[in-house]
PAFITOR-727438 format. One record per residue (C-alpha): chain; x negated, z negated, y; residue number from 1. Coordinates in Angstrom, 1 decimal, decimal comma. Layout:
N
<site><unit>A</unit><u>X</u><w>Z</w><v>Y</v><pos>NUM</pos></site>
...
This chain:
254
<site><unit>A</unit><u>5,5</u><w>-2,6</w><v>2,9</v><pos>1</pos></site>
<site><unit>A</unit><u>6,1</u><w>0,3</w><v>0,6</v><pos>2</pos></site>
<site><unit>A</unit><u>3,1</u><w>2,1</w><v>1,3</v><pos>3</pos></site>
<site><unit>A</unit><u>1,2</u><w>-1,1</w><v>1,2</v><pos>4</pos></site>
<site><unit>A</unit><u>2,7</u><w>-1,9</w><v>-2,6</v><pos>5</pos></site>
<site><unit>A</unit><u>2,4</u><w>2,3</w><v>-3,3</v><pos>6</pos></site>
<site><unit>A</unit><u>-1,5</u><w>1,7</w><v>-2,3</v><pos>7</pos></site>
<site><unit>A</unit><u>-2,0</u><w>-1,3</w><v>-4,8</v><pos>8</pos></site>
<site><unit>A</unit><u>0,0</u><w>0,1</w><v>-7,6</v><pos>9</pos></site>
<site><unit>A</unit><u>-2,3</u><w>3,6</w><v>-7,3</v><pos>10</pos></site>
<site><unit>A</unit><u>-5,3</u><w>1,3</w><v>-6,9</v><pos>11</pos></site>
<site><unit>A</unit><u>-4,3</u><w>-0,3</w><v>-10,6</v><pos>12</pos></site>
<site><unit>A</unit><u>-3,6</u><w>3,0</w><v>-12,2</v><pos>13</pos></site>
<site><unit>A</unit><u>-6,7</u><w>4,8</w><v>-10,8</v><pos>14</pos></site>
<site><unit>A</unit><u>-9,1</u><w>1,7</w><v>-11,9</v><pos>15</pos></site>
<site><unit>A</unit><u>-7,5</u><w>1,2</w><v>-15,4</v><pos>16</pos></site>
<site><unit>A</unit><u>-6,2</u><w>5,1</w><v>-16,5</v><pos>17</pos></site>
<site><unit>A</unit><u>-2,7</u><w>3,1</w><v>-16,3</v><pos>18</pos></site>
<site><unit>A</unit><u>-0,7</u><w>6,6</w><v>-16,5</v><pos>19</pos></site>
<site><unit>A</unit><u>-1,5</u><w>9,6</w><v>-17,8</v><pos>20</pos></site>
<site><unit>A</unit><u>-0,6</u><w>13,1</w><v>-17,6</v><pos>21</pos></site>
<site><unit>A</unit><u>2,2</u><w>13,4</w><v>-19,8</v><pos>22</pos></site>
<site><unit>A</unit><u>2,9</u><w>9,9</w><v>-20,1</v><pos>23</pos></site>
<site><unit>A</unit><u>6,5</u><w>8,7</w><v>-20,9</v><pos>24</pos></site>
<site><unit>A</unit><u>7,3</u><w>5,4</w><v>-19,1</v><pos>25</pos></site>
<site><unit>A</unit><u>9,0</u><w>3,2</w><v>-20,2</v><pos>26</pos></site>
<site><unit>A</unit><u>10,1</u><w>1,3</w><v>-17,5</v><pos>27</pos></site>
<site><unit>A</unit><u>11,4</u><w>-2,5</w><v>-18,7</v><pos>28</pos></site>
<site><unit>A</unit><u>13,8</u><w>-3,7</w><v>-16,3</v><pos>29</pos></site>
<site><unit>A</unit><u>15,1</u><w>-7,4</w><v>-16,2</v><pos>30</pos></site>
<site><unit>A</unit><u>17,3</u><w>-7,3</w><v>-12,9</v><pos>31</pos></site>
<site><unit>A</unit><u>14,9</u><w>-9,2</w><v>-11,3</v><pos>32</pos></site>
<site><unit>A</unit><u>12,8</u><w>-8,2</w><v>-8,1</v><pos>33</pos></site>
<site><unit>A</unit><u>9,5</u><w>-7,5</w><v>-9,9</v><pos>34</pos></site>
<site><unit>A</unit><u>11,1</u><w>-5,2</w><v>-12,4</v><pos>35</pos></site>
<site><unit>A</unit><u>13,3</u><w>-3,6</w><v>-9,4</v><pos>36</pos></site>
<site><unit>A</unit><u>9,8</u><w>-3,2</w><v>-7,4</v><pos>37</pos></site>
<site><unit>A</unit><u>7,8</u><w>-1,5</w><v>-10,2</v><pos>38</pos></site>
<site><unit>A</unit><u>10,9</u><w>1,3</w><v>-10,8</v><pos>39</pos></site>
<site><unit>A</unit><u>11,2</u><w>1,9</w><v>-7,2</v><pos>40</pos></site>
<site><unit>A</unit><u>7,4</u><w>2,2</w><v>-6,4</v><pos>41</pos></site>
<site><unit>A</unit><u>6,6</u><w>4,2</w><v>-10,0</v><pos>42</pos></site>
<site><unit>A</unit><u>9,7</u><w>6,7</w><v>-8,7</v><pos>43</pos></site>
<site><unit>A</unit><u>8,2</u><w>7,1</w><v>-5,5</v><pos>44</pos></site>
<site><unit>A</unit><u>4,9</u><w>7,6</w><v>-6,9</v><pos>45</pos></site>
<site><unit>A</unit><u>6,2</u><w>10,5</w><v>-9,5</v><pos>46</pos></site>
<site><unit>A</unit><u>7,5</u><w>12,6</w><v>-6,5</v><pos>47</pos></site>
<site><unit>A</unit><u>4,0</u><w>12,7</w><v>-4,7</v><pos>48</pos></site>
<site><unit>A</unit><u>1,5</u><w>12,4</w><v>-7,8</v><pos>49</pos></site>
<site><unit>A</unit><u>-0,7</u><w>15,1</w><v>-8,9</v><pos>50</pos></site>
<site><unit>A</unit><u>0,2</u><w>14,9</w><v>-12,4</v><pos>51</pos></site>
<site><unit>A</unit><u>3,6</u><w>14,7</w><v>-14,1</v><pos>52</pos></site>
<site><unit>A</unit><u>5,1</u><w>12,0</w><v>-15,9</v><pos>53</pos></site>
<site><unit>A</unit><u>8,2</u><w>10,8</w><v>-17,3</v><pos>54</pos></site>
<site><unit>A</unit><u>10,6</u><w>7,3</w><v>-16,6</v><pos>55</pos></site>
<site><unit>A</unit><u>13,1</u><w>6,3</w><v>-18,7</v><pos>56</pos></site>
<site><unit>A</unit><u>14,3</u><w>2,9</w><v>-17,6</v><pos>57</pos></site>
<site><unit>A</unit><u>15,5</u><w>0,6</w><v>-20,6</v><pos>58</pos></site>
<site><unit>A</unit><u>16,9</u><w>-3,0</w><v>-20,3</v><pos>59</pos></site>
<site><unit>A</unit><u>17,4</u><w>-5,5</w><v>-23,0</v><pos>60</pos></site>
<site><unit>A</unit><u>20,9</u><w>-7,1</w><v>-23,0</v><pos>61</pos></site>
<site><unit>A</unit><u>20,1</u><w>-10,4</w><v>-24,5</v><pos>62</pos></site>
<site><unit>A</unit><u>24,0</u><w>-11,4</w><v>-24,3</v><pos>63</pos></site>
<site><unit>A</unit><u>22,9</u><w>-14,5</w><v>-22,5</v><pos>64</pos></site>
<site><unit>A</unit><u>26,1</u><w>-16,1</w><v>-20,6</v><pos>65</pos></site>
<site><unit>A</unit><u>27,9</u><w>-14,8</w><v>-18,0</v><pos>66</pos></site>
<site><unit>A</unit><u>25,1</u><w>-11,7</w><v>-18,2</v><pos>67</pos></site>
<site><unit>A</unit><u>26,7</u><w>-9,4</w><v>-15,2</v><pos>68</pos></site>
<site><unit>A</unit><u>26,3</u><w>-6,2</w><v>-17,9</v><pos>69</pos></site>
<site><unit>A</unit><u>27,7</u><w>-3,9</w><v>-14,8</v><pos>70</pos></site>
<site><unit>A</unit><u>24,8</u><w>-4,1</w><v>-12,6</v><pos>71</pos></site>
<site><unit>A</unit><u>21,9</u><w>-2,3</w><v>-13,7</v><pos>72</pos></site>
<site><unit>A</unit><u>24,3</u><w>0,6</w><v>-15,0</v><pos>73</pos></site>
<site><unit>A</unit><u>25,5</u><w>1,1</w><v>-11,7</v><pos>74</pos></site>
<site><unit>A</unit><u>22,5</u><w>0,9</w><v>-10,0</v><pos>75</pos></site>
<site><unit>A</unit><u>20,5</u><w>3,3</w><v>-11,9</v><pos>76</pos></site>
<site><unit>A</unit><u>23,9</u><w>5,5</w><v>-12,3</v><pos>77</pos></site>
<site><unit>A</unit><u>23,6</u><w>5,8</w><v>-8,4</v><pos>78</pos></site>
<site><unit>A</unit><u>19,5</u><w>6,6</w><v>-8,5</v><pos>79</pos></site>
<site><unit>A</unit><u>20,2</u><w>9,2</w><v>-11,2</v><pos>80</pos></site>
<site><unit>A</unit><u>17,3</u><w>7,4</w><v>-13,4</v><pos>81</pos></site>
<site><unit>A</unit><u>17,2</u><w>8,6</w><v>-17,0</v><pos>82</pos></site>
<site><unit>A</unit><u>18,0</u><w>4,6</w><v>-18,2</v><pos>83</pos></site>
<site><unit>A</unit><u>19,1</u><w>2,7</w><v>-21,9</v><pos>84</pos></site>
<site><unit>A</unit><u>20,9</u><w>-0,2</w><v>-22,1</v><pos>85</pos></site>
<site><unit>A</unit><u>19,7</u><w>-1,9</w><v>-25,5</v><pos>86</pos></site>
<site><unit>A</unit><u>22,2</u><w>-4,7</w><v>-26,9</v><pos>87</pos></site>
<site><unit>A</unit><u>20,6</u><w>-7,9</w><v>-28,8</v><pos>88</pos></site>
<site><unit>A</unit><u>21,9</u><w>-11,1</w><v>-29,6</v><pos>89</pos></site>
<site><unit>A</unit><u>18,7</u><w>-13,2</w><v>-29,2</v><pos>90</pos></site>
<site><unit>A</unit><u>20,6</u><w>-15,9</w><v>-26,8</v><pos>91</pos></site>
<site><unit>A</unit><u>22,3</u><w>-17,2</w><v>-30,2</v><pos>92</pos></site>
<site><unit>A</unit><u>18,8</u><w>-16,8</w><v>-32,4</v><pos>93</pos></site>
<site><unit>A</unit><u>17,1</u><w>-18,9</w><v>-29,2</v><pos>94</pos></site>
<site><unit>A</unit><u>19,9</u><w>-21,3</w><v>-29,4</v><pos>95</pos></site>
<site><unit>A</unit><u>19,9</u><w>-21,4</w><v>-32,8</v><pos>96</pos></site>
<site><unit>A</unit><u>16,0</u><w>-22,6</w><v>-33,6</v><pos>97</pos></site>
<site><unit>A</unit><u>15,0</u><w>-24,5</w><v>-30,4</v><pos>98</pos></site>
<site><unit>A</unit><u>16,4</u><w>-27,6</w><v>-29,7</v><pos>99</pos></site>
<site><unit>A</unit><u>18,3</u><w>-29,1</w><v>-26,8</v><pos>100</pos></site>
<site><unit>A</unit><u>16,7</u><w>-30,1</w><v>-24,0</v><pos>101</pos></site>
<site><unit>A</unit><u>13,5</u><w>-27,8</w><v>-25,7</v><pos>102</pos></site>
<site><unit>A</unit><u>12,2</u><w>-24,2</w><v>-23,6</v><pos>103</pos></site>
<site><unit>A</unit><u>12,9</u><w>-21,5</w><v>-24,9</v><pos>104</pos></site>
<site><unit>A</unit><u>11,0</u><w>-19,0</w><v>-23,0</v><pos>105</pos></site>
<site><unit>A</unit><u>8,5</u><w>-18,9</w><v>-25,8</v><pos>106</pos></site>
<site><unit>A</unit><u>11,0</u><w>-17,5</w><v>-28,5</v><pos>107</pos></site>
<site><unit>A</unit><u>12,6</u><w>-15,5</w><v>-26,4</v><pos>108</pos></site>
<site><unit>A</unit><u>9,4</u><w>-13,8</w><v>-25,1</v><pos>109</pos></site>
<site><unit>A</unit><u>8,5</u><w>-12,8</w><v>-28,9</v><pos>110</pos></site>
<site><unit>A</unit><u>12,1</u><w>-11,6</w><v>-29,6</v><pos>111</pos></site>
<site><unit>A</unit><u>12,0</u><w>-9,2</w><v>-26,4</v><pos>112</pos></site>
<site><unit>A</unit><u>8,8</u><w>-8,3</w><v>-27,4</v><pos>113</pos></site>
<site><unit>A</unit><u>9,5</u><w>-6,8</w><v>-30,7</v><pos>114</pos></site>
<site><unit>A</unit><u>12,9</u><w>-5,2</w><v>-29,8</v><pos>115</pos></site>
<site><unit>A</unit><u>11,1</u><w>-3,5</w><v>-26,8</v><pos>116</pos></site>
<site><unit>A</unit><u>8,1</u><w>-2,3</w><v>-29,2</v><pos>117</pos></site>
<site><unit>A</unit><u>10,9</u><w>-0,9</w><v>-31,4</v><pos>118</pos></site>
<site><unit>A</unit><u>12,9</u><w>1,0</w><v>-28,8</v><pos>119</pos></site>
<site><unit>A</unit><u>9,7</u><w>2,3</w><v>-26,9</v><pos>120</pos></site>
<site><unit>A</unit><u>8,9</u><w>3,7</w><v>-30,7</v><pos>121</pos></site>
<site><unit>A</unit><u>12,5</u><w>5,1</w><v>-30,6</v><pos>122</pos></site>
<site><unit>A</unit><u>12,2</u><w>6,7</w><v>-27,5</v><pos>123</pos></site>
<site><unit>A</unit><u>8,8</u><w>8,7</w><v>-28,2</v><pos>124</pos></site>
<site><unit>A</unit><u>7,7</u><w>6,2</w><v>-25,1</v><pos>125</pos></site>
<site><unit>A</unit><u>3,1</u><w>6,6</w><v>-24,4</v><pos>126</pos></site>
<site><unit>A</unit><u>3,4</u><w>3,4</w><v>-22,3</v><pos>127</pos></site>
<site><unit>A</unit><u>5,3</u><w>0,2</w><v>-22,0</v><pos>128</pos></site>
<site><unit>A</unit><u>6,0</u><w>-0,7</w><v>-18,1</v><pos>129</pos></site>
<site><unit>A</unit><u>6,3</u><w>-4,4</w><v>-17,5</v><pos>130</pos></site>
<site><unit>A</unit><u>6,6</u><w>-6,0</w><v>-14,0</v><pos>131</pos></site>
<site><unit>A</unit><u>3,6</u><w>-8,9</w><v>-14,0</v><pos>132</pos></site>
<site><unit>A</unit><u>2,5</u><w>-9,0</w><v>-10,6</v><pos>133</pos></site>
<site><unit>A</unit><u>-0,9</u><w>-11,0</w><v>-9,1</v><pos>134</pos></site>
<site><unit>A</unit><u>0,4</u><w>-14,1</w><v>-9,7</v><pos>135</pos></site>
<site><unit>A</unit><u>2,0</u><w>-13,9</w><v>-13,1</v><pos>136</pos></site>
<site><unit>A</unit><u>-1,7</u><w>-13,3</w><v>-14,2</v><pos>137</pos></site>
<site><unit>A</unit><u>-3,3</u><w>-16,2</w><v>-12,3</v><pos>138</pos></site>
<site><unit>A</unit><u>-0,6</u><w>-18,5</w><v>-13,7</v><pos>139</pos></site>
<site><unit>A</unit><u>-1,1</u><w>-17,1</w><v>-17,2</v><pos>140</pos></site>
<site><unit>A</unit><u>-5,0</u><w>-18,0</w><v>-16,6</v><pos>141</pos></site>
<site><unit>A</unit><u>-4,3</u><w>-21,2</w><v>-15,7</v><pos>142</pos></site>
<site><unit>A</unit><u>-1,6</u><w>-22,1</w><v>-18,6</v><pos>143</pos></site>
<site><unit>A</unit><u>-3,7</u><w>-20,9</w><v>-21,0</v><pos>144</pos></site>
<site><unit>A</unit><u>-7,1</u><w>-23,2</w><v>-19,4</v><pos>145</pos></site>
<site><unit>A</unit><u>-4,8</u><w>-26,0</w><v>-19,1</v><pos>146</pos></site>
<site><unit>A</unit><u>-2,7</u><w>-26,2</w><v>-22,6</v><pos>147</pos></site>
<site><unit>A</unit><u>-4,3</u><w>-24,1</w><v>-25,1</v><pos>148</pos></site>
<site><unit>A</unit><u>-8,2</u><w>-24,4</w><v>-24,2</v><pos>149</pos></site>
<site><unit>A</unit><u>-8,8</u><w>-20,7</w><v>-23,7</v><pos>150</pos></site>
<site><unit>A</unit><u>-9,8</u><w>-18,4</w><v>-20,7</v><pos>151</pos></site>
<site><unit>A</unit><u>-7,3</u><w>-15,8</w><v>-21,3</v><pos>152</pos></site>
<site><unit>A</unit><u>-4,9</u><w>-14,3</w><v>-19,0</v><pos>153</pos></site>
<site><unit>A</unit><u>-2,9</u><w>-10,8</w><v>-18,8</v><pos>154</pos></site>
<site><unit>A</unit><u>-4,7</u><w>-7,5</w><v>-18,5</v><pos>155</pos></site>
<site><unit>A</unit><u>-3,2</u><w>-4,5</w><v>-16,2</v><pos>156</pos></site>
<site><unit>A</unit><u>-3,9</u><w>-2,6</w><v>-19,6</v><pos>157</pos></site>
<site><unit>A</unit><u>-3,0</u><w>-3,9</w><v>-23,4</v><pos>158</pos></site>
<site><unit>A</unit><u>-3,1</u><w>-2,3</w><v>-26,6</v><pos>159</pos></site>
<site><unit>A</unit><u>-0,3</u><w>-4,1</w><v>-29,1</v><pos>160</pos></site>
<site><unit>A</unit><u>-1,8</u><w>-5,7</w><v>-31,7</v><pos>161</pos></site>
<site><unit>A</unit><u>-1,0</u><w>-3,3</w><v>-34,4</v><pos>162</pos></site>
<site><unit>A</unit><u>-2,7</u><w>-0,5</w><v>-32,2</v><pos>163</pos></site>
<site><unit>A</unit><u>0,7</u><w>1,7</w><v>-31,8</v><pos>164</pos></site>
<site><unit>A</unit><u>1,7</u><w>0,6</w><v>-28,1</v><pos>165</pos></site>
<site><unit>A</unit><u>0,4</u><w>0,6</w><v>-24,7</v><pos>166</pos></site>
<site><unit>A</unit><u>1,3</u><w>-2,0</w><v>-22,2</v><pos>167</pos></site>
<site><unit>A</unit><u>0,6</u><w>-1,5</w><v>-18,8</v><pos>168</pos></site>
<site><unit>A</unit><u>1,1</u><w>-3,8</w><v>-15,5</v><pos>169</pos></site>
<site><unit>A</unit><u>1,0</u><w>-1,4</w><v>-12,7</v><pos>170</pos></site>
<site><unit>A</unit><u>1,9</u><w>-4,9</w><v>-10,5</v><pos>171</pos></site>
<site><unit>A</unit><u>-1,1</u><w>-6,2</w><v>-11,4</v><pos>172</pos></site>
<site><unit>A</unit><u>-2,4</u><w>-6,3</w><v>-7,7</v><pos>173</pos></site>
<site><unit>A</unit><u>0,4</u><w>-6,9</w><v>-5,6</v><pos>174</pos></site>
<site><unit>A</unit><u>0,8</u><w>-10,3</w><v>-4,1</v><pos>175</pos></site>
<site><unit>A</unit><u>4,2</u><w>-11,9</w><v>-4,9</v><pos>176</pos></site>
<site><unit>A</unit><u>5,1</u><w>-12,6</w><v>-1,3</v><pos>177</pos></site>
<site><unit>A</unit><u>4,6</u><w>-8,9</w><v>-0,9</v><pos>178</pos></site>
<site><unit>A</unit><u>7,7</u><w>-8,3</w><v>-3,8</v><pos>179</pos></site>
<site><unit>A</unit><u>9,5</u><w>-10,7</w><v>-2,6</v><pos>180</pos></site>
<site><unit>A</unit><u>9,7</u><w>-9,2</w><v>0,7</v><pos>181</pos></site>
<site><unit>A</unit><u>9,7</u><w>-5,4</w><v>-0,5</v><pos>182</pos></site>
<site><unit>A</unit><u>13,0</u><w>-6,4</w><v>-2,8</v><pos>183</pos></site>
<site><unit>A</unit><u>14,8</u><w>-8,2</w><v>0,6</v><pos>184</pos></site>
<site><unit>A</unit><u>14,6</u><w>-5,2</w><v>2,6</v><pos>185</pos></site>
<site><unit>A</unit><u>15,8</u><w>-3,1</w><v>-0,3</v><pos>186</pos></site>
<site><unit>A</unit><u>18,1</u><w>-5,3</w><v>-1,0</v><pos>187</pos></site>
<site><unit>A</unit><u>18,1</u><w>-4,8</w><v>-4,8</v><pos>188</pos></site>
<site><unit>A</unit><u>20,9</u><w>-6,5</w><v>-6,7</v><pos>189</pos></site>
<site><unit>A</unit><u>19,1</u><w>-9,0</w><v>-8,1</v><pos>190</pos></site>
<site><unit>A</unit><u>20,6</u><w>-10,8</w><v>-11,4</v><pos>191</pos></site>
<site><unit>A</unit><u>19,1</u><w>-14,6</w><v>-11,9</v><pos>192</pos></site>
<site><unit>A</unit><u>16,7</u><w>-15,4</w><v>-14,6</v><pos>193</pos></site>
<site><unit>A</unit><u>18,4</u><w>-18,6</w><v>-14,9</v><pos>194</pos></site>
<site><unit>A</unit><u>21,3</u><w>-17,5</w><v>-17,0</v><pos>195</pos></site>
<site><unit>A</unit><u>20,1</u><w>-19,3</w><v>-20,3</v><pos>196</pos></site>
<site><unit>A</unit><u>20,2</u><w>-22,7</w><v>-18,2</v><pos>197</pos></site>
<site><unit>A</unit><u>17,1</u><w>-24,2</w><v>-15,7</v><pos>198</pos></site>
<site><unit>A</unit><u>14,3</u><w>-25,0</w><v>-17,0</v><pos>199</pos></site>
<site><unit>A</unit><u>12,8</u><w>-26,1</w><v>-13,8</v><pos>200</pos></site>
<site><unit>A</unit><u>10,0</u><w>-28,5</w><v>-15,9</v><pos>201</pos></site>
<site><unit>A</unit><u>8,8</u><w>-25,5</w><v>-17,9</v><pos>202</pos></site>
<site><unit>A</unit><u>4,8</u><w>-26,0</w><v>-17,0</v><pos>203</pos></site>
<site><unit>A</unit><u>4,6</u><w>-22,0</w><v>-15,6</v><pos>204</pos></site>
<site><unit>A</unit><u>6,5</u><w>-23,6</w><v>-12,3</v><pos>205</pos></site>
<site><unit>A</unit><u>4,2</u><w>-26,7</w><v>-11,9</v><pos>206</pos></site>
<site><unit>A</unit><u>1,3</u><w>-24,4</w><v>-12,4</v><pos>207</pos></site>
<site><unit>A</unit><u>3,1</u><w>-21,8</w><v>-10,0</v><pos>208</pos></site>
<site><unit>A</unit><u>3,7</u><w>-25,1</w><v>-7,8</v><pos>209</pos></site>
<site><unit>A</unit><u>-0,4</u><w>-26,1</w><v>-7,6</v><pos>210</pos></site>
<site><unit>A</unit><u>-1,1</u><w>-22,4</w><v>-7,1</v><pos>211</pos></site>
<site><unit>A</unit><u>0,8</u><w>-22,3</w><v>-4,0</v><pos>212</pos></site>
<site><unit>A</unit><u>-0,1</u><w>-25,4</w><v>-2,5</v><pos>213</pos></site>
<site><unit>A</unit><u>-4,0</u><w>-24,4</w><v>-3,1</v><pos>214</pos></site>
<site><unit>A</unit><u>-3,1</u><w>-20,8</w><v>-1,2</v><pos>215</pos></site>
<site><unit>A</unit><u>-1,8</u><w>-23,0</w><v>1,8</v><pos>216</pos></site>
<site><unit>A</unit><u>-4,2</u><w>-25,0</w><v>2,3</v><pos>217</pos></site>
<site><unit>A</unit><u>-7,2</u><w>-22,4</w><v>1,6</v><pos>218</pos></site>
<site><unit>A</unit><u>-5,2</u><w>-18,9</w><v>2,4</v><pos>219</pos></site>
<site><unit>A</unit><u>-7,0</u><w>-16,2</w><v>0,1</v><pos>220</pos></site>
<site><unit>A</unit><u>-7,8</u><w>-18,4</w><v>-2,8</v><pos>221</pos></site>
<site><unit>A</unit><u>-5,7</u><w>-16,4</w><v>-5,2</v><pos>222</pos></site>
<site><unit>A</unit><u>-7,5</u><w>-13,7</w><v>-4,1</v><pos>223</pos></site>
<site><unit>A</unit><u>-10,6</u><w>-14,8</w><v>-5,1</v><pos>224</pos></site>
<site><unit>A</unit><u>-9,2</u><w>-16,2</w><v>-8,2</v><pos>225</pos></site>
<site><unit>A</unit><u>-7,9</u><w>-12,9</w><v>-9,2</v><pos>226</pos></site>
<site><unit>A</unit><u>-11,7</u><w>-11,2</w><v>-8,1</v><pos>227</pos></site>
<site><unit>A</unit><u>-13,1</u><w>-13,5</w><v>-10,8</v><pos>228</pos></site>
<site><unit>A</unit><u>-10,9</u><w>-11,7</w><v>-13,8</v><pos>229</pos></site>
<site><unit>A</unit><u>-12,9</u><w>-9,0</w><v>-13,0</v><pos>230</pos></site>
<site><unit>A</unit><u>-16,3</u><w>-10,3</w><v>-12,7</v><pos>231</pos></site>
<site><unit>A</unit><u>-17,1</u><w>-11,9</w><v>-15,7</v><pos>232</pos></site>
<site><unit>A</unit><u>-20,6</u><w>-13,2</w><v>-16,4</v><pos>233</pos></site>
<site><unit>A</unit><u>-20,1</u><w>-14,5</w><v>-20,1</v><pos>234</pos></site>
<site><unit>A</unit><u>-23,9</u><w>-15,2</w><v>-20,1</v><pos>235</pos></site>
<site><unit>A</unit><u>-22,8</u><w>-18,1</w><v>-17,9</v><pos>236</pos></site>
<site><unit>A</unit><u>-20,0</u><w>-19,6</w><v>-20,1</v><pos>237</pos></site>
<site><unit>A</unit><u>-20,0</u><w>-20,7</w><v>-23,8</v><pos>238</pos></site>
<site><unit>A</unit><u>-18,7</u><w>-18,5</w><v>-26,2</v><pos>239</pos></site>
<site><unit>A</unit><u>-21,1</u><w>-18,2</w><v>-29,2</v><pos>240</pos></site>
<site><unit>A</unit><u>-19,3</u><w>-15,2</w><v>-30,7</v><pos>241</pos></site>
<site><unit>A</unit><u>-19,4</u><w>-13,1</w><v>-27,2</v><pos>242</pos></site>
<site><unit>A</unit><u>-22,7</u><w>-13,5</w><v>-26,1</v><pos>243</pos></site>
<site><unit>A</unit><u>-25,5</u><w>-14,2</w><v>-28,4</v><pos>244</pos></site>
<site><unit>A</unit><u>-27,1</u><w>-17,6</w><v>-27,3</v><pos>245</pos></site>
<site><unit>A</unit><u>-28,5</u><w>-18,7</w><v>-30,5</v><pos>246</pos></site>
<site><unit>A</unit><u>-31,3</u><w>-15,6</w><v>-30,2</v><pos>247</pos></site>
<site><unit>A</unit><u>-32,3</u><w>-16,8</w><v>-26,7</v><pos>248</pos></site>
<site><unit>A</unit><u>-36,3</u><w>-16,4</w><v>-26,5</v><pos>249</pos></site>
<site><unit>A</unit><u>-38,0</u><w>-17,0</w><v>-22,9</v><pos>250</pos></site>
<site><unit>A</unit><u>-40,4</u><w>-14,2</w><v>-22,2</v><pos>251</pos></site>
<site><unit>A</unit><u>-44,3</u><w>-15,9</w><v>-22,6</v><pos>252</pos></site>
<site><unit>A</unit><u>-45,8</u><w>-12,3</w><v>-21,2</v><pos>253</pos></site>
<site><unit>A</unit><u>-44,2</u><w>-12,7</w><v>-17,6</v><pos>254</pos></site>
C-alpha cells in the first residue's frame, strides 16, 4: 500500500513540478489520516528522492474542545520531525459570528487559511502541504456545480491569491479507500474532526454520500470523473470569456 500511495504522490509531483529542489515544506497536519498519510509518504519520499528538500510539520491549534493538545507533539517527538505547534483561538471567533444550529466549516476554513499563510511566511516555507486527496477534489467539483453554479474544483498546484504562496496537494491522486487503509495499518493516532460538534447535514457529506453510491454501482466512475479535470475541452462548454465564441466564422474555402 505504501509503494502504491509513494507511486501516485510521485506521479502528482512529477506531472505538476509539485516540489522542488530546495523546497521547504510545509507540511499542514490536522491529526487526521489524510494529513498523517501525506507526512509519512512525503518523509519516505525525501530519503530516496534525487533532489533535496525540507519538512517542517506545523499544526494549527484551534483551541476547539476537548482538543487532545498531546498527540501530535508526541508523535512527531518520536519521528524526530522538525514540527510547530501554532496556538489560535478561532473556535471562539467561529462561535462568535455563526449562529447555532449554522456550519461553520466555511469560517473556519478562511481563518486557518490566513494563519497558515502567515506562519508559512514566518517560516521562510516555498510550498504549503495540504492533505486533499481524489475525492476531496471530486466533491469540491460537485459542491461548487451544485450550489454556486461554477465548474471549479481544487488543483494539485495553487498560487494564493496575492501571488506570495504556493499550495500544493501531493494527495491529489490517491483514492480515499487507499488512505484510509494505509492510516489502519499504520495505525496513526488519529484525533476526530468532529471536535467543534457534528455537522452530519453539511452538503460536502450528502455530496460524499451520492459519490459513493455512484462508485458502487459503476466501480471506476470517480476515476473517470477525476480523468475529466484534466481533459478539458472549453470549446465545448459556455464560457464567453475563456473561449472566444462570438468570432466563430465557418470556413467557405473547405
Amino acid at each position: 500500500m505504501q509503494a502504491r500511495l509513494r507511486g501516485l504522490v510521485g506521479k502528482a509531483i512529477r506531472d505538476y513540478n509539485l516540489i522542488e529542489a530546495g523546497d521547504r515544506i510545509m507540511v499542514c497536519l490536522s491529526g487526521g489520516k489524510d494529513s498523517y498519510t501525506l507526512l509519512d509518504i512525503l518523509l519516505c519520499l525525501q530519503r530516496s528522492a534525487p533532489i533535496d528538500f525540507d519538512i517542517l510539520a506545523v499544526n494549527l491549534d484551534q483551541k476547539q474542545p476537548n482538543f487532545p493538545t498531546e498527540v501530535l507533539p508526541t508523535y512527531l517527538d518520536n519521528l524526530e520531525v522538525p514540527y510547530r505547534i501554532v496556538e489560535e483561538d478561532t473556535y471562539t471567533t467561529v462561535k462568535r459570528v455563526i449562529p447555532e444550529g449554522k456550519t461553520m466549516c466555511g469560517l473556519c476554513s478562511r481563518l486557518r487559511r490566513g494563519i497558515l499563510y502567515r506562519v508559512a511566511q514566518e517560516e521562510n516555507a516555498t510550498k504549503i502541504a495540504l492533505g486533499h486527496h481524489r475525492e476531496d477534489i471530486i466533491e469540491t467539483l460537485f459542491l461548487n456545480l451544485f450550489h454556486a453554479g461554477k465548474l471549479e474544483a481544487m488543483p494539485p498546484k495553487l498560487l494564493s491569491d496575492n501571488q506570495q504562496h504556493m499550495v500544493i496537494r501531493p494527495l491529489a491522486y490517491c483514492p480515499e479507500a487507499d488512505i484510509q487503509r494505509y492510516a489502519d495499518l499504520r495505525q496513526f493516532p488519529i484525533i476526530p474532526c468532529t471536535l467543534c460538534g457534528s455537522q452530519e447535514t453539511l452538503q460536502r457529506v450528502l455530496i460524499k454520500q451520492l459519490l459513493q453510491t455512484w462508485e458502487q454501482e459503476t466501480p471506476g466512475r470517480l476515476e473517470t470523473i477525476f480523468r475529466s479535470l484534466q481533459n478539458v475541452e472549453l470549446s465545448q462548454l459556455a464560457d464567453a470569456q475563456l473561449f472566444n465564441f462570438a468570432d466563430l466564422q465557418v470556413n467557405s474555402n473547405s
